[in-house]
N, C-alpha and C positions, 0 to 999 in steps of 0.2 A: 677789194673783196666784196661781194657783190650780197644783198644784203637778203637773202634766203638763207648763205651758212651760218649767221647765228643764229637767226630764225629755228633754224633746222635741230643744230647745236644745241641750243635751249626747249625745243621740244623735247627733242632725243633723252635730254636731261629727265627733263618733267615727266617722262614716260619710265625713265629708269627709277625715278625718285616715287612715284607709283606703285610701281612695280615690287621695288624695296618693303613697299611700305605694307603691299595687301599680301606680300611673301613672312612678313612680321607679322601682319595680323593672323595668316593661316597660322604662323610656329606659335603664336601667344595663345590662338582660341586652343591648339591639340592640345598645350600644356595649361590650358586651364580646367579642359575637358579629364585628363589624364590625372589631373590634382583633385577635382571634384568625383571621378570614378575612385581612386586610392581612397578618400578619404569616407564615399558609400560603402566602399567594401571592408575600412576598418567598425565601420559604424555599424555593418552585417554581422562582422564577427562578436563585436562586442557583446550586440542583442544576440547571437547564436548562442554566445560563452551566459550570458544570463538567462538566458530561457534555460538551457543545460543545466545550469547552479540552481535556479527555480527546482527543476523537476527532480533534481538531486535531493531538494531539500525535501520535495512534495514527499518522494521515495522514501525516505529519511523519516521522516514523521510521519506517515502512511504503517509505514512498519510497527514502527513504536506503538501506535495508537493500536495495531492489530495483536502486537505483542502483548501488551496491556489486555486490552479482549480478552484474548485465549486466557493469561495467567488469573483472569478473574474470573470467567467463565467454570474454569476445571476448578479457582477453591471454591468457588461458590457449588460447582454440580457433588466438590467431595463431600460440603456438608450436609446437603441436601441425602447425598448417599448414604454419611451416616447415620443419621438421622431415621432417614427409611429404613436401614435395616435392623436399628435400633427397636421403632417400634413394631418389628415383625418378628424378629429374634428374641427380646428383652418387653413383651409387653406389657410385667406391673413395673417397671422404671420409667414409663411414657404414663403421660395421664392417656386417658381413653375418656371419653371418643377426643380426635383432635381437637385443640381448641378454636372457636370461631375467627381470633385475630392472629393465627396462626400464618404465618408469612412465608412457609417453607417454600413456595414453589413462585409467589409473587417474588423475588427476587431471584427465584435463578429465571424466569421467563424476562425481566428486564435486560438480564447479563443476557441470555439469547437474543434479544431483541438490536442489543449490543453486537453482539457476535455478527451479526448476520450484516451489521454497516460495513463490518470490516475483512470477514473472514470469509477464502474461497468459499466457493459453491460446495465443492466437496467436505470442509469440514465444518461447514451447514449442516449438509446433510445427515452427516456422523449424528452431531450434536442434535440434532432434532429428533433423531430417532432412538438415540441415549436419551432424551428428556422421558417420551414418550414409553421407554422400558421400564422405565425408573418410577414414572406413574402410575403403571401396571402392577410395580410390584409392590409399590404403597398400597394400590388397594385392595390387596390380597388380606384375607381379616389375619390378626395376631398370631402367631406359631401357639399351635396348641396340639400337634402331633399331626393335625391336617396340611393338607398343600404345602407340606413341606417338599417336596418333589418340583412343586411348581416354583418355591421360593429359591429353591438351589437352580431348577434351568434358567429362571430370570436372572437371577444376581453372579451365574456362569456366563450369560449373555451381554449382559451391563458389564463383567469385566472383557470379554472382548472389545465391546462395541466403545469403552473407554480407550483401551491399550489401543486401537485401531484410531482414536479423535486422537488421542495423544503422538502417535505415529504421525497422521495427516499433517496434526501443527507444527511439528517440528519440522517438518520437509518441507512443509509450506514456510513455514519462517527459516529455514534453509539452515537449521541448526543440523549440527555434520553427527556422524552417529559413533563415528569416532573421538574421540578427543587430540588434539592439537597435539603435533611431536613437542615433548618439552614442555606441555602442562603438567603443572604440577597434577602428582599421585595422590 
């Protein structure tokens, strides 16, 4: 036998044994490629699925904190309400003139100032222009038979422009205007 065919025979080998070899290395790199893509794409989902529970949460206490607002907002503008019409309606029950450390209005302007972190634009609006009636008709002087005319269009307009905040909040905080089938009567 003449001494090329094992020559030959052992290349042939050495070239199939290559061949095998860089044939394994393609099938190992796609399946290491294919195992590090699966495990990018659960590692997407993961952070998708937490950004999602984040903004759930954001949403979640975003509300709450504007729900709070509003519910502060309205007892804070009812006392303020009553109060003003107290001293226009009932003026020897209120001292006269207001007093200097008189707070009436310093605290519902902070609850607005509140209001306005959280609450749309629209019942911003509402509410800032309820402040501003409400202001008007505190400084209307004491019910003594005058501007009585004027004290009943403001405090017919203050009740719209309340029923109208109070509408806005509840759609904006997406309370149903119905009550739930099966709520309790």
């Amino acid at each position: 036998m003449p001494l090329w065919v094992p020559l030959l025979v052992g290349f042939l080998g050495l070239l199939g044994v290559l061949y095998t070899q860089w044939r394994s290395d393609i099938r190992e790199q796609r399946t290491r490629d294919e195992a590090r893509q699966r495990e990018q794409e659960q590692w997407d989902r993961q952070e998708r699925q937490q950004r999602e529970q984040w903004a759930r949460e954001d949403a979640a206490r975003s509300y709450e904190q504007r729900r709070d607002a509003y519910l502060r907002f309205v007892t804070q503008f009812d006392q303020v309400w009553e109060l003003v019409a107290g001293r226009y309606y009932l003026p020897g029950h209120w001292p006269q003139p207001v007093p200097e450390d008189d707070r009436t209005y310093v605290e519902l302007t902070e609850e607005l100032r509140t209001l306005r972190l959280f609450a749309s634009t629209a019942v911003t609006d509402i509410a800032d222009d309820a402040v501003r009636t409400l202001q008007r008709f505190d400084g209307l002087p004491p019910h003594q038979g005058e501007h009585y005319e004027d004290a009943e269009d403001l405090n017919a307009r203050l009740r719209q422009k309340y029923d109208l905040l109070q509408e806005t909040m509840r759609r904006d905080l997406g309370v149903p205007d119905e009550p739930a089938l099966g709520a309790a009567e």
